[in-house]
C-alpha positions as CSV (number, residue, x, y, z in Angstrom):
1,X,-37.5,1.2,13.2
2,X,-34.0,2.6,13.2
3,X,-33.1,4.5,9.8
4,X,-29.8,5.0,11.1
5,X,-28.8,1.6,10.3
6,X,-29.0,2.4,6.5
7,X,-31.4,3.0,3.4
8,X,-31.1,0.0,0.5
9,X,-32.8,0.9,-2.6
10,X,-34.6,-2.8,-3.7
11,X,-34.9,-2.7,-7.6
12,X,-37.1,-6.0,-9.0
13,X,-39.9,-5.6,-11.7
14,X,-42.0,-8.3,-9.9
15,X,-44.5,-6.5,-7.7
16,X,-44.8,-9.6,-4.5
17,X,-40.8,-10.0,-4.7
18,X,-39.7,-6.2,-4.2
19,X,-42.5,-6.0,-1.4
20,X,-41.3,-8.9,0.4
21,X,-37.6,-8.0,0.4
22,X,-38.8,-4.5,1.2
23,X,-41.0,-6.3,4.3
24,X,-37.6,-8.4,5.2
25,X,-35.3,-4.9,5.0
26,X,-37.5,-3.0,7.5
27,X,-38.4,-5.8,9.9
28,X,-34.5,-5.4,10.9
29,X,-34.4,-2.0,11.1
30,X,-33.4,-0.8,7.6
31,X,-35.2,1.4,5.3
32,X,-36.7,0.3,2.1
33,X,-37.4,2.5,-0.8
34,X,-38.8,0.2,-3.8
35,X,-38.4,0.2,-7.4
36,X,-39.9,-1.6,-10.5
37,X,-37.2,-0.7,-13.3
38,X,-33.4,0.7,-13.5
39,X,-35.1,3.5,-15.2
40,X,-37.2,3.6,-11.9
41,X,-34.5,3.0,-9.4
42,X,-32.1,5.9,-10.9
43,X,-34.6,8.7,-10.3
44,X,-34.9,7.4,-6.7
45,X,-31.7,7.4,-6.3
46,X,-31.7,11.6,-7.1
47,X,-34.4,11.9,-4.7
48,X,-33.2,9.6,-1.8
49,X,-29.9,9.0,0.1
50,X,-29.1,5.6,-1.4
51,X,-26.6,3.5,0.9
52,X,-27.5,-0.1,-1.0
53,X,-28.6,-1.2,-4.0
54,X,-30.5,-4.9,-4.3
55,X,-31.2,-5.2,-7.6
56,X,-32.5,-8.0,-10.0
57,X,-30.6,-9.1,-13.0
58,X,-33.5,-10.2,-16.0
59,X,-35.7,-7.0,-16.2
60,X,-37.2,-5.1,-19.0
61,X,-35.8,-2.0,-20.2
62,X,-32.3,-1.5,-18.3
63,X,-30.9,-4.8,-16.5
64,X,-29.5,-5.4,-13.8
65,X,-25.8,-5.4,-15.1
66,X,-26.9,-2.0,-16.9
67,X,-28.0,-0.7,-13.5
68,X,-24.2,-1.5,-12.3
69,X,-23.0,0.5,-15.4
70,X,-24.6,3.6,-14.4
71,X,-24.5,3.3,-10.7
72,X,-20.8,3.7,-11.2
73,X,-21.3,6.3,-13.4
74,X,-22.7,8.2,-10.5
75,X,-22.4,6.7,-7.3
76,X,-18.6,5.1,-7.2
77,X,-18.2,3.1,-4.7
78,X,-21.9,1.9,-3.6
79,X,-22.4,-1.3,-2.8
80,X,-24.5,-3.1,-4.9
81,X,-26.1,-6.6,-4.8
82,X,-27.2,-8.8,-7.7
83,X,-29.9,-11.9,-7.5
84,X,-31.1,-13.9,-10.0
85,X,-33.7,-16.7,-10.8
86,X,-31.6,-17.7,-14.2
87,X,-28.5,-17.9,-12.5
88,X,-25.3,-19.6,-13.5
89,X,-21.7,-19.5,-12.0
90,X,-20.6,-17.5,-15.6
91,X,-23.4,-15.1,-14.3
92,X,-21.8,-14.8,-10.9
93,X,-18.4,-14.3,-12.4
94,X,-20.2,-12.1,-14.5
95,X,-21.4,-9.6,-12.0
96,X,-18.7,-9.5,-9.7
97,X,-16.1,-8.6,-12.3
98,X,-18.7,-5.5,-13.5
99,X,-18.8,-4.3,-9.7
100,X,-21.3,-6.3,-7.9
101,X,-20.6,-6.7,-4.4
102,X,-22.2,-9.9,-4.2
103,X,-24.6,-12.3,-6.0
104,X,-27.7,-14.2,-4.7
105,X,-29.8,-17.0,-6.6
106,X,-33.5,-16.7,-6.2
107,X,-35.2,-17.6,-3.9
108,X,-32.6,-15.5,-1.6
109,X,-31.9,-16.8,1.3
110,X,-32.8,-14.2,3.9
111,X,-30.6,-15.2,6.5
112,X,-27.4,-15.2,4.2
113,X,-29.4,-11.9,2.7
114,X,-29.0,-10.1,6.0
115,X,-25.2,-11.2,7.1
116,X,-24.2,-9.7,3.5
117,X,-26.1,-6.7,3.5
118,X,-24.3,-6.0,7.2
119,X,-21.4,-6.9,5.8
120,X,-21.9,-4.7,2.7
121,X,-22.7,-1.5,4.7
122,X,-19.8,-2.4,7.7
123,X,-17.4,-1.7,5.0
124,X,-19.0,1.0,3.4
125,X,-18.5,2.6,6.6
126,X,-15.0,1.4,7.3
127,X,-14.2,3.2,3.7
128,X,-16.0,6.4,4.7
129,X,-14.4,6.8,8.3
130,X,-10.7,5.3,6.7
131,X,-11.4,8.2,3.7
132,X,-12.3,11.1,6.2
133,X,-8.8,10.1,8.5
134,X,-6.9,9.7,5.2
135,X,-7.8,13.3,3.9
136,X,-6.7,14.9,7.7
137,X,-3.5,12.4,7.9
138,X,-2.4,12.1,4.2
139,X,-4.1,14.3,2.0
140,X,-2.3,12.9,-0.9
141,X,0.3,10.2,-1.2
142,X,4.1,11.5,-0.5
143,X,5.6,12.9,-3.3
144,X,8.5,10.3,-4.3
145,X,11.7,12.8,-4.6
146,X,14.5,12.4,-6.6
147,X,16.1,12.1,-10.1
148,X,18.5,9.3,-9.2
149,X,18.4,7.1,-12.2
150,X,16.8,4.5,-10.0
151,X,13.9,6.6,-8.9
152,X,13.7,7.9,-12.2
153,X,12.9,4.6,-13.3
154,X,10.6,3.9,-10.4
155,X,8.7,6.7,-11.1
156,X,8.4,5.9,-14.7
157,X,6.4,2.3,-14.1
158,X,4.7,2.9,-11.0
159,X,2.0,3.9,-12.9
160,X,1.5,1.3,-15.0
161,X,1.6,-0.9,-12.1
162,X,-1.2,0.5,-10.0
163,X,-3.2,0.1,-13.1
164,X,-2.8,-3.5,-12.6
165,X,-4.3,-5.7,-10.3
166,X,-1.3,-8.0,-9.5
167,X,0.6,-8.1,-6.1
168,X,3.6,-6.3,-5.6
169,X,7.0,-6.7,-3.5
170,X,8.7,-3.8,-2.3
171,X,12.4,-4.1,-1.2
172,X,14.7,-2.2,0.5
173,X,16.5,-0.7,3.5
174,X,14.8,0.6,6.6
175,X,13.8,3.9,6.2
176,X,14.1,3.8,1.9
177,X,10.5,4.8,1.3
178,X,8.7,1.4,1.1
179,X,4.9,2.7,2.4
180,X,5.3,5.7,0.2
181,X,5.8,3.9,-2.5
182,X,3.0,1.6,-1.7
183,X,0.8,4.6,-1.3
184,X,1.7,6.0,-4.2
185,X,0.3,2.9,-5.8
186,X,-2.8,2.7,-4.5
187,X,-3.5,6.3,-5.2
188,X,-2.4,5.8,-9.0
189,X,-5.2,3.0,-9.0
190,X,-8.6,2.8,-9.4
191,X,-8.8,1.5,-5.9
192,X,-7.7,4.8,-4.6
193,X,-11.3,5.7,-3.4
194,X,-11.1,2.9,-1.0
195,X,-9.2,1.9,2.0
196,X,-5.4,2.1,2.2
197,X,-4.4,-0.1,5.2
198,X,-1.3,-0.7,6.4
199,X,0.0,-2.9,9.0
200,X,3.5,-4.3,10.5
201,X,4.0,-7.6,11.0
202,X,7.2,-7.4,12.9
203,X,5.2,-5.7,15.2
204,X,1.9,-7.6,15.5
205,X,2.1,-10.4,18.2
206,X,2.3,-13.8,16.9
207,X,-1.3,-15.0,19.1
208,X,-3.3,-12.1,17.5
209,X,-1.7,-12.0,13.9
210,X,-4.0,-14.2,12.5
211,X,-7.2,-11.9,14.0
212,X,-5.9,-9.0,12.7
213,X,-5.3,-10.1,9.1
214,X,-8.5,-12.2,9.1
215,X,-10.9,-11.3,11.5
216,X,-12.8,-13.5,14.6
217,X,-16.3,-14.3,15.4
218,X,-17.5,-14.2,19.0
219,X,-16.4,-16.7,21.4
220,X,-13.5,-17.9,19.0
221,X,-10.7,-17.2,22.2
222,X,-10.5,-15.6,25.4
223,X,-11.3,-12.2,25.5
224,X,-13.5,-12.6,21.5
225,X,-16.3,-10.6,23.3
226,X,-17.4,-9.6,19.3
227,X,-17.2,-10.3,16.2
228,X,-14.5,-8.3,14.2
229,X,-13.7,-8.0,11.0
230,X,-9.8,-8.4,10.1
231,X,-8.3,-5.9,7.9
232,X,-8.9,-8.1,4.6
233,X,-12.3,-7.0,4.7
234,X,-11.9,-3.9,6.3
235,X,-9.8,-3.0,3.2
236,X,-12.4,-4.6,0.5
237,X,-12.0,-2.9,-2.8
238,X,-8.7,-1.0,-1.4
239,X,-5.1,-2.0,-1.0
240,X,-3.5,-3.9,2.0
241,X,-0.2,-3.2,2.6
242,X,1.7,-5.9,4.4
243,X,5.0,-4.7,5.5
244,X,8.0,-6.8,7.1
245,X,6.1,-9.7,5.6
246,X,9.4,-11.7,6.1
247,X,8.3,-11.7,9.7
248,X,5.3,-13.5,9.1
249,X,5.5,-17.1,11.1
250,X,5.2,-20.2,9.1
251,X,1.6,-21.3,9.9
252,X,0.3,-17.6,8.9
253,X,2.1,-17.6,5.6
254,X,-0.1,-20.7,4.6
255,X,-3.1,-19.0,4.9
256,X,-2.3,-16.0,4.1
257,X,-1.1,-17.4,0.8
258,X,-4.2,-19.1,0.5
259,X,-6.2,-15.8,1.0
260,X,-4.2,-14.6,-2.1
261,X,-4.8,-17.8,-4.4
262,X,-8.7,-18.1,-3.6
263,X,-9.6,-14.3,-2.9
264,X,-11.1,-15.7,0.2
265,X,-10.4,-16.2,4.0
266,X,-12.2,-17.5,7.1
267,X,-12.7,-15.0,10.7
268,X,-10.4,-17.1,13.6
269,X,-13.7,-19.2,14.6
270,X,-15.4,-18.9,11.8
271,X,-17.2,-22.3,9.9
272,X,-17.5,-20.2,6.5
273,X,-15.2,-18.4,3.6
274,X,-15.7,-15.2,2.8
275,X,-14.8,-13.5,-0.6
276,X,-12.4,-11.0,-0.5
277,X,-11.5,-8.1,-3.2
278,X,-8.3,-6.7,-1.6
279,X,-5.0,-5.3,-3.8
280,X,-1.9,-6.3,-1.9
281,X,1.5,-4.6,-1.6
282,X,4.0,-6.4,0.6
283,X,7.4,-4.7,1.7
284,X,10.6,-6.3,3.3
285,X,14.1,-5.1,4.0
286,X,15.7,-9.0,4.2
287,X,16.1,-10.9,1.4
288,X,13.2,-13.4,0.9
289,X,15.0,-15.7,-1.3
290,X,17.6,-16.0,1.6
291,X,14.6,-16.9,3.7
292,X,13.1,-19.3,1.4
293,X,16.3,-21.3,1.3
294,X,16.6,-21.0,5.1
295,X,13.0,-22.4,5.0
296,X,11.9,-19.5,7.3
297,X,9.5,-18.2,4.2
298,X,7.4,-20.2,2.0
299,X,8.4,-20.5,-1.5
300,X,5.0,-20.5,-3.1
301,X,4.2,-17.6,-0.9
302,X,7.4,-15.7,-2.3
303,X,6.5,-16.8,-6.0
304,X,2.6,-15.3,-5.3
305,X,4.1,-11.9,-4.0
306,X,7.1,-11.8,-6.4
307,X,5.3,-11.4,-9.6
308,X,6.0,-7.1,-9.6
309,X,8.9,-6.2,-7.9
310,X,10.2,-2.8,-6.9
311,X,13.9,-2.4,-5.0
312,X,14.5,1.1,-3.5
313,X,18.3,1.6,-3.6
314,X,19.6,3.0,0.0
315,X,20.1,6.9,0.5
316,X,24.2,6.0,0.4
317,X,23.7,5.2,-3.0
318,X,21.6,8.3,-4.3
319,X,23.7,10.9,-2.5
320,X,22.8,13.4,-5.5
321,X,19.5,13.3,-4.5
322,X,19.9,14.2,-0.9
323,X,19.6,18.3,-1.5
324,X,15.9,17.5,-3.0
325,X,15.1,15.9,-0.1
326,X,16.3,17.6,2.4
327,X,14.7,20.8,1.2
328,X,11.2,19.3,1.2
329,X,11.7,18.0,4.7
330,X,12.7,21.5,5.2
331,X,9.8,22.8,3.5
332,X,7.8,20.7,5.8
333,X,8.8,21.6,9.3
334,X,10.5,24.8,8.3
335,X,7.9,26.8,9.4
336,X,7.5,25.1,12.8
337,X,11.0,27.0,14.0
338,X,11.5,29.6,16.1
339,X,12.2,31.9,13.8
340,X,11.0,30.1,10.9
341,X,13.9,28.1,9.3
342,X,14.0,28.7,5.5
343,X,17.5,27.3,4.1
344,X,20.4,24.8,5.0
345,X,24.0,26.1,4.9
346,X,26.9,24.9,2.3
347,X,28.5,23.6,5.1
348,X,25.7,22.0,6.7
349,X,24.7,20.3,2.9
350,X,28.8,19.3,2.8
351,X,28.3,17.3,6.0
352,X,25.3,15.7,4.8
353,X,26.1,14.9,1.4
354,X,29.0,12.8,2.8
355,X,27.3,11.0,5.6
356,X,26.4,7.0,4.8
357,X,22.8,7.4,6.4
358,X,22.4,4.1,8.0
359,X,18.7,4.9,8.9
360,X,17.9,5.9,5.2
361,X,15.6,8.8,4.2
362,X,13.5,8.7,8.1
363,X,17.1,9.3,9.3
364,X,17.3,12.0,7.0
365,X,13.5,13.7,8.1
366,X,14.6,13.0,11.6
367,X,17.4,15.3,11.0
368,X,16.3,18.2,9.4
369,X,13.4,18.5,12.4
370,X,15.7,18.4,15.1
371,X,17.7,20.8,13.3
372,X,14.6,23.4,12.9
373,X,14.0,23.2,16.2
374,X,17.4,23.5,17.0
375,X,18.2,26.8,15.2
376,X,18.2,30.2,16.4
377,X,19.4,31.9,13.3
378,X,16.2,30.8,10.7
379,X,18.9,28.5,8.7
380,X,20.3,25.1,9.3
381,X,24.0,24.9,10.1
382,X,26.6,22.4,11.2
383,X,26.0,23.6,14.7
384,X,22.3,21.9,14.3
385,X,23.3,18.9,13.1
386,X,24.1,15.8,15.3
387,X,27.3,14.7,16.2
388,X,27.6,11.7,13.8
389,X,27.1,14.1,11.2
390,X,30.4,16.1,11.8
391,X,33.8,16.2,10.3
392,X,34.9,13.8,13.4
393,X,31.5,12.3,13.2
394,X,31.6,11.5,9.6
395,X,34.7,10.1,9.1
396,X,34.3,7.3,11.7
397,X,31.5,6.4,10.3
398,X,33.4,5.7,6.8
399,X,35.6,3.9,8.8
400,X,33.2,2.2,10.5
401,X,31.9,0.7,6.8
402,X,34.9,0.3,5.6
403,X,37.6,-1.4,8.0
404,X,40.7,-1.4,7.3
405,X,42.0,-4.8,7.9
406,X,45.5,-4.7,10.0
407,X,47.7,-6.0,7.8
408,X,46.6,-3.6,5.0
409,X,45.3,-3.8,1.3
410,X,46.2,-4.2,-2.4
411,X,44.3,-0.3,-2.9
412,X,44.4,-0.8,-6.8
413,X,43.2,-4.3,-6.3
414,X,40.1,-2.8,-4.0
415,X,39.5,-0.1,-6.5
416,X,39.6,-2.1,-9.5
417,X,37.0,-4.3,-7.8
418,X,34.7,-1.9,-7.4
419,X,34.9,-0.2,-10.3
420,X,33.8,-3.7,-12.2
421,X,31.0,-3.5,-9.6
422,X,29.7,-0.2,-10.5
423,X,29.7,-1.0,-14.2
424,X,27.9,-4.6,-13.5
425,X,25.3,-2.7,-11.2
426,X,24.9,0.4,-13.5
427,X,24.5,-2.3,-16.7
428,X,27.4,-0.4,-18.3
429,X,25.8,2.7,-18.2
430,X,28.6,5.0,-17.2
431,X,26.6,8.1,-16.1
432,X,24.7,6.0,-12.9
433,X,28.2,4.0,-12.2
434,X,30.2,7.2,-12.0
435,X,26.8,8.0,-9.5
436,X,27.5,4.9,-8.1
437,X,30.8,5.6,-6.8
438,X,30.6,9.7,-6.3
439,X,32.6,10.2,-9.0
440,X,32.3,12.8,-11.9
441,X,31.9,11.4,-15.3
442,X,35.4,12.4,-16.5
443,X,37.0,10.5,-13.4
444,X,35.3,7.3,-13.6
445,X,36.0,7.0,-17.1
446,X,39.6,7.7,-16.5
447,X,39.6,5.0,-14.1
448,X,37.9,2.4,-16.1
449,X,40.5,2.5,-18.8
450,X,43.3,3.0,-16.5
451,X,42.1,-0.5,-15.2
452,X,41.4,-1.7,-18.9
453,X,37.7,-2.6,-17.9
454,X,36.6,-0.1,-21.1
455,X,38.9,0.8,-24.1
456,X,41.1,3.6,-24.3
């Protein structure tokens, strides 16, 4: 017998059914500890390491559903699994929606027994190894910086949207923040003790997309020497973030929209569905209703991820948040410089505050580390910076955005334009259009009656 394989804690008040799951457990390798009550199986549980509960639902005293109840209480995240001889689907429903990880009819098949119970304890030890890598890579999800009236807002319902259980849909730039925001989610949530995985699908190829996502079973194409599981299960009870999901190729979207509708999907091979309790965040930086009409994205796809939507506004557009920033990259790698590099100079900040950051807020990390390791004086000056990022630097990339055409422009007409812009995007709330356009309150209300767009 190998104990290593795991110890299940079998809970049934009938004597010859707890012995003969018990008998089924440790003929494959498992070890059985056996209980006749709740009452019975929560004291073994103080005295034994516990990796599985099997528990019956109709028993005197505490029931099975009871059993759930407190198992939470004190072991969060165990899996445990429900069987019943008064079954009915409402029962099944029942149980899965308290916590169960899965729920067998009496008599229990042992076959089907077995694949779920290796199943069960596969992804309790997916969780374990993803949580002990978490804690070393990410001990806590990135703080979201800024007080941009955009992030303020962003900040303000993320948490009421990782208490929910709906998908969400991330937009924005390259480089604006999308994974951090989706962590930030998933650590709000009360999935946070499981799984955050993450996985790009601009960068997956196209012949093993579908493996990834859903798994294979042995044989199922050249090379299949194993069965794997795909990162749906390998994220049960967690959060699967999906990002560059525009890139996703037509055929995939169809089943992975399926896998969002049923709460199901099917291992590349595989002859059986298999239920799936995953939260999913999706991110993209193109425009999915562009694609949709382009017929390169599936409109009941975008409908099933559009239902919460968050749009991260581009770094260009929140300059006044780019000090913040930069001092907590600074903060970060500060200490990795030779001296140790503690602050960033005016004229360093004046250069930054007025380049358009095409590559967003990685551009901006990017940056400040080169520039640590760069500087010889414990402080971050112009000299550190890169050459885009100069006076010369800087103003070819204004031009750069903004050509000038050659045979000129109406400037009051171009002005005027984007004035009525700023107030549309700002929704007339002058503060974030004067934002908008770098301008100090007094100014852009100056300019909005000298162009009649407000009253005098």
């Amino acid at each position: 017998m190998n104990p290593m394989k795991g110890t299940i804690l079998v809970v049934d008040d009938e004597h010859n059914q707890r012995e003969i799951l018990g008998s089924i457990l440790r003929s494959q390798g498992y070890t059985a500890v056996l209980a006749g009550s709740g009452e019975e199986a929560l004291r073994a549980i103080e005295r034994e390491s516990v990796d599985l509960v099997l528990t019956d639902l109709v028993m005197p005293g505490m029931t099975g559903v009871e059993l759930i109840d407190a198992l939470h209480e004190t072991n969060p995240g165990m899996p445990i699994l429900l069987t019943s001889a008064y079954g009915t689907i409402q029962t099944a429903v029942d149980a899965i929606k308290r916590g169960a990880y899965y729920y067998f009819e009496k008599p229990v098949d042992r076959a089907r027994l077995l694949i779920i119970i290796e199943r069960a304890l596969e992804n309790l030890r997916l969780r374990e190894s993803h949580r002990v890598l978490s804690e070393k890579l990410f001990p806590g999800a990135a703080e979201i910086i800024g007080e941009h009236p955009k992030i303020r807002d962003l900040k303000r319902i993320m948490p009421r949207i990782a208490r929910s259980e709906s998908t969400v849909l991330v937009t924005g730039e390259s480089g604006t923040g999308k994974e951090v925001v989706a962590r930030n989610i998933h650590a709000m949530s009360d999935r946070s003790a499981a799984p955050f995985l993450a996985v790009n699908c601009a960068s997956l190829p196209e012949n093993l997309f579908e493996s990834e996502l859903f798994g294979h079973e042995r044989g199922a194409f050249t090379g299949a020497h194993r069965r794997e599981i795909g990162l749906f299960e390998a994220a049960e009870k967690g959060t699967l973030f999906l990002d560059e999901i525009a890139e996703v190729k037509l055929e995939i979207q169809a089943k992975l929209l399926r896998a969002l509708q049923e709460r199901e999907i099917r291992r590349v091979g595989g002859k059986t569905n298999i239920p799936v309790d995953v939260r999913i965040v999706a991110a993209t930086n193109r425009g999915l209703e562009e694609a949709v009409k382009a017929g390169a994205f599936r409109a009941d796809l975008f409908y099933r991820l559009n239902i919460l939507k968050l749009s991260l506004p581009p770094l260009r557009e929140r300059i006044s948040d780019i000090p913040a920033l930069a001092a907590h990259f600074l903060a970060k790698h500060g200490e990795k410089g030779i001296p140790p590099v503690r602050e960033i100079s005016k004229e360093a900040m004046r250069l930054m505050m007025r380049y358009g950051w095409p590559g967003n807020i990685r551009e901006l990390a990017s940056v400040i580390e080169r520039a640590v390791v760069l500087s010889e004086t414990g402080a971050i000056t112009p000299d550190e910076l890169p050459p885009e990022l100069s006076d010369e630097g800087g103003v070819a990339g204004v031009q750069r955005a903004f050509e000038l055409p050659p045979q000129g422009v109406d400037f009051e007409a171009v002005e005027e334009g984007l004035l009525r812009q700023a107030v549309e995007r700002s929704s007339g709330v002058h503060t974030r259009g004067a934002e908008l356009l770098r301008m100090s309150y007094k100014t852009y209300i100056y300019r909005l009656r000298k162009f009649g767009i407000i009253a005098p």
